[in-house]
Every structure is written in structure tokens, then in C-alpha cells.
C-alpha positions, 0 to 999 in steps of 0.5 A: 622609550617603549617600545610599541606593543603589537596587537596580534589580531586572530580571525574568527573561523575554523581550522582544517581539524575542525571542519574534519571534525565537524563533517564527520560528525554530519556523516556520521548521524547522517548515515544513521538517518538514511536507514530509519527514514526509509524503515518509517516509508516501508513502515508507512507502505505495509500499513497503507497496504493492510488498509486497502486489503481489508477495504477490498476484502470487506468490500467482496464480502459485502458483495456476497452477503447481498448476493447470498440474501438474494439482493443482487438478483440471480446469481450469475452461473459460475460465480458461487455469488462472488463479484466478476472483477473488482470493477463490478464493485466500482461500477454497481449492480441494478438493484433488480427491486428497485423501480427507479433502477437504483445502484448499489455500490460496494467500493468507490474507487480501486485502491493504488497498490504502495508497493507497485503504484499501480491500481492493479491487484492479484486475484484469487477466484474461489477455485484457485489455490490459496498461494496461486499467482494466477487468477482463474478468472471465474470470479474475485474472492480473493485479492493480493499485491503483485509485489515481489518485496517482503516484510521484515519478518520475511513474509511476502507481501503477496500473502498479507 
């Protein structure tokens, strides 16, 4: 007579080695990604940063280069043809030739700063010091971040 043969049956799963090995390795690549995802947002930020300058630097030039060809009418004493604020490019000027009083409009809204969330900007009046902080008020030729954050080259943002 046989003896009967005893199947031994093993369930499918992992053992505890293997679920060390297997969360070490997620640990591992993710703590890789953490760091490259939030290079790719500073990245994405300094890029968005650069555009908004130049909208706004563009837009100041452009306001000057009505105001010097006599556009805008007479030049408001103290302002050297440079725009009173950044609202004064939203906002317009009177076309002073235009009899149906015709606006024109240098930007269509003042950009949100990446870096402060805030639609406010340092500014430069074309009296003040080239790395001043504060604004003279006088009028804008210059526009900056208040951000305090630098760039990975160690150039604060404030002087992009």
C-alpha cells in the first residue's frame, strides 16, 4: 500500500524581505524626484518671471516713445515722459488728437509676480539708484520683483 502524497500548497504573495526591498526602492527614486520636480517649478517661475519683466519693460518703453513723439499730449512736469504708475498703462491716456477722445492702452492687466502671488511690483523712478528698493515716486522706468529668493546662479531675482 502507498502511502498518500501530500500536496504542499504555497501562497502567492511577498515576504517581508521583499517588501523591504520593494519600499526601499520607491524611497529611493522617490526622493530623487522630489528634488527635480521642484527644480522644474523654480525653472518654470524664473521663466514666467523674465516674460512679465519684459511685457512691462516693453510696455513703459512704449509709453515713452508716445510721449517723446508728443502723442500723449504735454509732458506731465516731473515725469521726463516716463508713465506716473503701472495703472497709468492699464488704465490709458486721452489721445489729446482724437475727437471722439480715443484711449490708448500700453498693457491690458498688471501681471501676477511667480514668485510673490501678488500683482505688486518694485519700482524704479528714473532718478532713483539703478539697485534701489525704494521707489521715488516721481514716475516708473524701471520695474522689479520684491522677492527676496535667488537664482541658482546666486542672482537675486530683484535684479533680473
Amino acid at each position: 500500500m502507498r502511502t498518500p502524497v501530500r500536496c504542499v500548497s504555497h501562497t502567492a504573495g511577498l515576504t517581508l524581505i521583499e517588501l523591504v526591498v520593494a519600499f526601499t526602492i520607491m524611497l529611493v527614486l522617490t526622493s530623487m524626484a522630489v528634488p527635480l520636480a521642484r527644480a522644474k517649478i523654480r525653472v518654470e517661475r524664473e521663466r514666467e518671471l523674465r516674460a512679465d519683466l519684459r511685457e512691462m519693460r516693453s510696455a513703459i518703453d512704449k509709453y515713452k516713445d508716445y510721449c517723446d513723439a508728443g502723442y500723449l499730449g504735454p509732458m506731465k512736469a516731473g515725469t521726463n515722459c516716463w508713465p506716473e504708475s503701472l495703472d497709468k498703462l492699464v488704465e490709458g491716456v486721452k489721445l489729446p488728437t482724437s475727437a471722439e477722445g480715443k484711449v490708448i492702452k500700453f498693457l491690458r492687466h498688471i501681471p501676477r509676480d511667480p514668485f510673490t502671488t501678488k500683482s505688486e511690483w518694485g519700482l524704479r523712478s528714473d532718478q532713483d539708484d539703478p539697485k534701489s528698493t525704494s521707489w521715488g515716486g516721481q514716475n516708473v522706468f524701471d520695474v522689479y520683483t520684491k522677492t527676496d529668493e535667488k537664482a541658482a546662479d546666486d542672482t537675486p531675482y530683484s535684479q533680473f
